[in-house]
C-alpha positions in Angstrom: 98.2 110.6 119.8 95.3 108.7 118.8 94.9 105.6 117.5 94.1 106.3 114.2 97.0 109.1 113.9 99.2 106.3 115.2 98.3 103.7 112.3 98.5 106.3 109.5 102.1 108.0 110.7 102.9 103.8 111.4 101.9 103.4 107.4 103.2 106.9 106.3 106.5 105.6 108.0 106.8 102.7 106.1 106.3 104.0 103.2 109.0 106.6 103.2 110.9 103.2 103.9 110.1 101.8 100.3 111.2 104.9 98.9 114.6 104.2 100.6 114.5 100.6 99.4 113.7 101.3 96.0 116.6 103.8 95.6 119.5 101.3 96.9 117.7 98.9 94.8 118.3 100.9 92.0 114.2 100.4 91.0 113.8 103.1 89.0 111.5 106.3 88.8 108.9 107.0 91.4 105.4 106.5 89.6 103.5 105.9 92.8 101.0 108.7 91.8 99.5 107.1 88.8 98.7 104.0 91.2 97.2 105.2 94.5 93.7 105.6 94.6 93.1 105.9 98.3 92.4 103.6 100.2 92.6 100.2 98.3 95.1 101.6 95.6 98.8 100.3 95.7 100.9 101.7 98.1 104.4 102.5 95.7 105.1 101.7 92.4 108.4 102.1 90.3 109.3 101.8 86.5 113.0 101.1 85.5 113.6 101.2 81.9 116.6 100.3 81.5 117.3 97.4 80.5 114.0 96.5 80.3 111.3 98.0 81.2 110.1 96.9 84.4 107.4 98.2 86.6 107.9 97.0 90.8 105.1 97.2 92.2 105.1 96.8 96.4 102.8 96.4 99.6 104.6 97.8 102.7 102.9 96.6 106.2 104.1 98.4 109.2 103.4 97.0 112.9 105.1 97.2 116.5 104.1 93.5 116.8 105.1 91.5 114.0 101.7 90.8 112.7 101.0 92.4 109.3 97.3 91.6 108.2 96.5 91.1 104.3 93.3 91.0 102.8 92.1 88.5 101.7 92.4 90.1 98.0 96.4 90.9 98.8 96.6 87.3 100.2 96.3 86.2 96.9 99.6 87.6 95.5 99.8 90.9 94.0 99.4 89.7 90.2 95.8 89.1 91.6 95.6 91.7 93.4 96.9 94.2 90.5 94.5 92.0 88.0 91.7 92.9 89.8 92.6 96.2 90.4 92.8 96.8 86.1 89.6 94.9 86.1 87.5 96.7 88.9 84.3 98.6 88.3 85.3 100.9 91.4 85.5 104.5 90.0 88.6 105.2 92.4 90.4 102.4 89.9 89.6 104.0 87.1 93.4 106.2 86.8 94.7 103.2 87.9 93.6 101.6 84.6 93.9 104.7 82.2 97.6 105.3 83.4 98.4 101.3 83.2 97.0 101.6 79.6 99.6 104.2 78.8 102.1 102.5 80.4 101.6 99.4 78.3 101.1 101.6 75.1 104.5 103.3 75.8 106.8 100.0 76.5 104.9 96.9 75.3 107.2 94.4 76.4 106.5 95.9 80.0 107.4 92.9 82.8 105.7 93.3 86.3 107.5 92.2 89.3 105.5 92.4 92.9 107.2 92.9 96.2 106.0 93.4 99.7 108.0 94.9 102.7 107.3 93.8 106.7 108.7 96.4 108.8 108.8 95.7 112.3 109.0 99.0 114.6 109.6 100.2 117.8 108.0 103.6 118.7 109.9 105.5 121.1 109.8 108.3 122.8 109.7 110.9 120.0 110.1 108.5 117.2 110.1 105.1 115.3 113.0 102.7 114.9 113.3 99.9 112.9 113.7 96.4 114.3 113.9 94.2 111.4 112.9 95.0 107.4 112.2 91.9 105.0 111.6 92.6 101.4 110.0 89.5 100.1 108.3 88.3 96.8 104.5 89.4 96.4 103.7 87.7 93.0 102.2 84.5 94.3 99.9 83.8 97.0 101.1 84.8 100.8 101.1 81.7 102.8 100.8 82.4 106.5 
């Protein structure tokens, strides 16, 4: 395996964690598809409704090391990083924006919350296993 094959089945993996997270969490529906937009889009998103309408959104970093790099955009916190993502001129954005819109139009008293999960992995011989998992706050700025 490559290295490249090796970072996206790394990042595939720890996204089929969220989806794990997100269901004993009780999080709500799976709405990832109207947020991902490729590289640079969000990498899950979840709307609960009840009892509030709530919409989770969450950066999962992956790594065999324990480093998990940012940019400098994601640094920020993800209320940022989600403002500039409803603000941005960037055509791959633009469902990201149309679907928000609807979202909004639908519940109006929608609440954001922002989460980011750090997976540490070991990769053995056939497959990964997790080391440690921390689900942490991504609204406000990441301070490393």
């Amino acid at each position: 395996m490559n290295v490249r094959d090796f970072t996206q089945e790394q990042g595939s993996f720890g996204e089929e964690l969220i989806g794990i997270i997100a269901q004993k969490n009780n999080l709500g529906e799976d709405v990832s598809h109207l947020f991902r937009a490729g590289r640079g889009g969000i990498d899950a998103a979840f709307l609960a409704t009840d009892p509030a309408p709530r919409l989770t959104i969450v950066e999962s970093k992956t790594s065999c090391w324990g480093t998990y790099p940012y940019s400098r955009l994601k640094k920020q916190g993800g209320s940022i990083y989600f403002k500039h993502l409803l603000k941005s001129l960037d055509y791959r954005h633009r469902d990201i924006q149309l679907h928000f819109q609807k979202l909004i139009c639908t519940y109006p008293e929608l609440n954001l919350h922002f989460i980011r999960v750090e997976t540490l992995i070991e990769l053995t011989e056939d497959r990964f296993v997790v080391e440690d998992l921390k689900v942490k706050s991504w609204k406000d700025s990441i301070n490393k």
